[in-house]
TORLUMNU-234321 format. One record per residue (C-alpha): residue in one letter; z, y, x. Coordinates in steps of 0.001 Angstrom, whole numbers, plus 500000, padded with zeros to 6 digits. Layout:
N
AZYX/...
***
This chain:
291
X478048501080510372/X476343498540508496/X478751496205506240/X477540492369505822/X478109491178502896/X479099487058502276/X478857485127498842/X481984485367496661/X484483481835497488/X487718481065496604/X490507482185497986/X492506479931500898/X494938480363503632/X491897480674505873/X491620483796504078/X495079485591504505/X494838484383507953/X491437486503508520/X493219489476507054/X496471489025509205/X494327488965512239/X492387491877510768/X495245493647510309/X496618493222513655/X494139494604515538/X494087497882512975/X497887498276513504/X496838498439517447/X494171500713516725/X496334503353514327/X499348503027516758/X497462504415519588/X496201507241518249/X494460506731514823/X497656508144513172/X497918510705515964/X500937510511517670/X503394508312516082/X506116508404518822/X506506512289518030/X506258512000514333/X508962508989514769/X511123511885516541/X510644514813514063/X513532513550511360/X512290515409508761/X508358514103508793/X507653512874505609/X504060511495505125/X501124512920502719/X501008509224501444/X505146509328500689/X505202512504499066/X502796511636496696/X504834508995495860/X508199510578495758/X506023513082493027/X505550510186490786/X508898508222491171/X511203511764490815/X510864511832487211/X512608508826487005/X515491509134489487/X518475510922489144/X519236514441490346/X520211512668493525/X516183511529494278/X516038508219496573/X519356509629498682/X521299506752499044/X519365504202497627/X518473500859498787/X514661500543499441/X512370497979499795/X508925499010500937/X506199495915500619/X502938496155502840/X504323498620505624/X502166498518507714/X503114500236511314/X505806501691509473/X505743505708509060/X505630505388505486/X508515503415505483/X510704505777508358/X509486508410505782/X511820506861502864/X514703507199505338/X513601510783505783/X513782511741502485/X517461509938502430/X516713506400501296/X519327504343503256/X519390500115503167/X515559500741504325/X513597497390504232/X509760497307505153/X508075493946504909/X504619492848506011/X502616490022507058/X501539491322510481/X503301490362513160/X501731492980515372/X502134495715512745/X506173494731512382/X506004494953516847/X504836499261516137/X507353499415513104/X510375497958515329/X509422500226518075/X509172503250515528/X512377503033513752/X513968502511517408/X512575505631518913/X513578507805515491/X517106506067515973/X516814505005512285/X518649501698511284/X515213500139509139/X514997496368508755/X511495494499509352/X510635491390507878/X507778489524508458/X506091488092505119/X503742487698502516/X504390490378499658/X503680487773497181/X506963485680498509/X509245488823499156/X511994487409497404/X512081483788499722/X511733486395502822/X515302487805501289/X517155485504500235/X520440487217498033/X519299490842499027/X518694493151496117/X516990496834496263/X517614499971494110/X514117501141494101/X510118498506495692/X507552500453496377/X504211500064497768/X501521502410497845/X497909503124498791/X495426500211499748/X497917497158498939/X497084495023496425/X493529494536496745/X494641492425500294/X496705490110497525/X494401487007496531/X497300486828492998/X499609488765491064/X501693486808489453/X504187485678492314/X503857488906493536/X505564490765490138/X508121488040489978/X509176488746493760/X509734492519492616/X511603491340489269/X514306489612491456/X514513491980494357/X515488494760491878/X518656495739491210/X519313495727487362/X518332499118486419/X516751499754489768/X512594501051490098/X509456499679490887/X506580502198491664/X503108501322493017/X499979503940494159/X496982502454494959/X493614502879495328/X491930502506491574/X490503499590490539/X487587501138489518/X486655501513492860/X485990497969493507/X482902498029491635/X481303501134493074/X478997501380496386/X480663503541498751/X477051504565499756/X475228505007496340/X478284505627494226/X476423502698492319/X477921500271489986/X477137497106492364/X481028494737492031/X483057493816489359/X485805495743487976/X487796492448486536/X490189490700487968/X489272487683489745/X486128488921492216/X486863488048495866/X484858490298498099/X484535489129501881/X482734491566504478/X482509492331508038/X483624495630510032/X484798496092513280/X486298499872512242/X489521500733510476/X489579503821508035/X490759506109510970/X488092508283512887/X486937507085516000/X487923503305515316/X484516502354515261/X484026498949517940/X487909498927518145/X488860495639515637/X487847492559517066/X488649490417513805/X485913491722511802/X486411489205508508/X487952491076505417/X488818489570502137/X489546491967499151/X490316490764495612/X489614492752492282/X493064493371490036/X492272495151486776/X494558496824484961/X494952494347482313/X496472492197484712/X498574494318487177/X500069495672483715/X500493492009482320/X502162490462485636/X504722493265485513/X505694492847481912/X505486489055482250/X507977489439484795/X510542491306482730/X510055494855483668/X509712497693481457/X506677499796481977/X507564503505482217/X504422505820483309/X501026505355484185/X499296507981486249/X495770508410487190/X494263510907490488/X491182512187491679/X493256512873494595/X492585509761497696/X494634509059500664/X491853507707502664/X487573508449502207/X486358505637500348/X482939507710499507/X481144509796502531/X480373512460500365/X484091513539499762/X485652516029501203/X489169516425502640/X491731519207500529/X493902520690503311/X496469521805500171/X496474518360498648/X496658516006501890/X493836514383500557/X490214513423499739/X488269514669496943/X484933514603494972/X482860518027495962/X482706519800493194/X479667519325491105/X479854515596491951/X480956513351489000/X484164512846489112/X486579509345488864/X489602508512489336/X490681507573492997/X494158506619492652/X496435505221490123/X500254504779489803/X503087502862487670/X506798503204487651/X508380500095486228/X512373499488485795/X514074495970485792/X516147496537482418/X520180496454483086/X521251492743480963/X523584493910478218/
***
């Protein structure tokens, strides 16, 4: 599938409303079937996704011996949900998810009913969580795995964390690495920019699930570039304290055709013999408890 490719612009509204569209038509696509059968996994109660235990490895260090049982949890970008019902799974109770797709939050509602789990979904932008929530406050945010690069800024979007937290409480993030901005999927090719600021805007009518191809009807997509510099700078600048950094050649999704999928992991990888980069990256950050 050939990928058009449009001059850089600034970023509007015009833009988060091509995305919103975008994404509505790939929450369709991934509810009825690209996930496989979500109505099952909604009733096995102890399905926990790849994508959350990969997270829950890189937030346990940092909990107590009681994990996220119990906890308040805010999860930004949801999506269709599953990764959020997952959080309940693993025992995660005051359960928030929060995107800007209407049609995504329609599968998540729907989800959380048939697994009988009491999840609330809010419709917003990630970058204004905190106006979507007005006086509610969250033990552990977390978002994770193609999120950030669908933000056009940072800045709001670490404050909104800051003031959701709980004093004390964790933020974690996994997302694709920002390295991969700047490389070809094709010829693994240095062809973007890695800094923060590049807007790229292309056309697809496929999600990243097989057989999607022809299936989204909104084919605009706007992505911008966040370096570490500054997803490291908004956090600090918004009063959290920076606790780990991790880095994976481990990927929840194919970004490069020549990887191959690690039944063991859950995951995409580089063949072996292939050079190899990192894929994913992850921070824990805590909101410091005021002496």
């Amino acid at each position: 599938m050939a990928m058009e490719e449009h001059p850089q612009a600034p970023s509007s509204q015009a833009d988060i409303d091509d995305n919103r569209a975008n994404w509505d038509d790939r929450a369709q696509v991934h509810a009825q079937g690209g996930y496989g059968d979500v109505q099952a996994l909604a009733r096995n109660h102890s399905y926990v996704s790849g994508v959350v235990r990969r997270d829950f490895e890189v937030l346990k260090p940092h909990l107590d011996e009681h994990g996220v049982e119990g906890k308040s949890l805010l999860h930004l970008q949801c999506h269709i949900g599953l990764d959020t019902l997952s959080w309940y799974h693993l025992g995660a109770r005051n359960v928030c998810g929060l995107d800007f797709s209407p049609k995504s939050l329609e599968y998540a509602r729907a989800l959380a009913q048939e697994a009988q789990a009491p999840i609330k979904f809010v419709e917003a932008d990630a970058r204004f969580a905190d106006q979507a929530l007005p006086g509610e406050h969250f033990d552990l945010v977390v978002t994770s795995v193609g999120t950030i690069t669908w933000l056009p800024s940072l800045d709001e979007w670490a404050h909104s964390i800051a003031h959701l937290l709980e004093p004390g409480g964790l933020f974690m993030i996994r997302d694709s690495h920002p390295l991969l901005f700047a490389v070809d999927p094709d010829s693994f090719a240095l062809t973007g920019d890695y800094f923060s600021g590049a807007e790229d805007t292309y056309e697809s009518d496929q999600s990243y699930t097989p057989g999607s191809a022809g299936k989204v009807k909104h084919t605009t997509n706007h992505n911008w570039s966040h370096d570490f510099a500054e997803i490291t700078r908004v956090l600090i600048g918004a009063g959290l304290t920076l606790e780990a950094l991790g880095e994976y050649e481990v990927n929840d999704w194919q970004p490069f055709p020549q990887m191959v999928y690690d039944t063991k992991d859950e995951g995409w990888r580089m063949p072996a013999g292939a050079p190899q980069i990192p894929q994913t990256f992850s921070i824990v950050a805590r909101k410091p408890v005021q002496a």
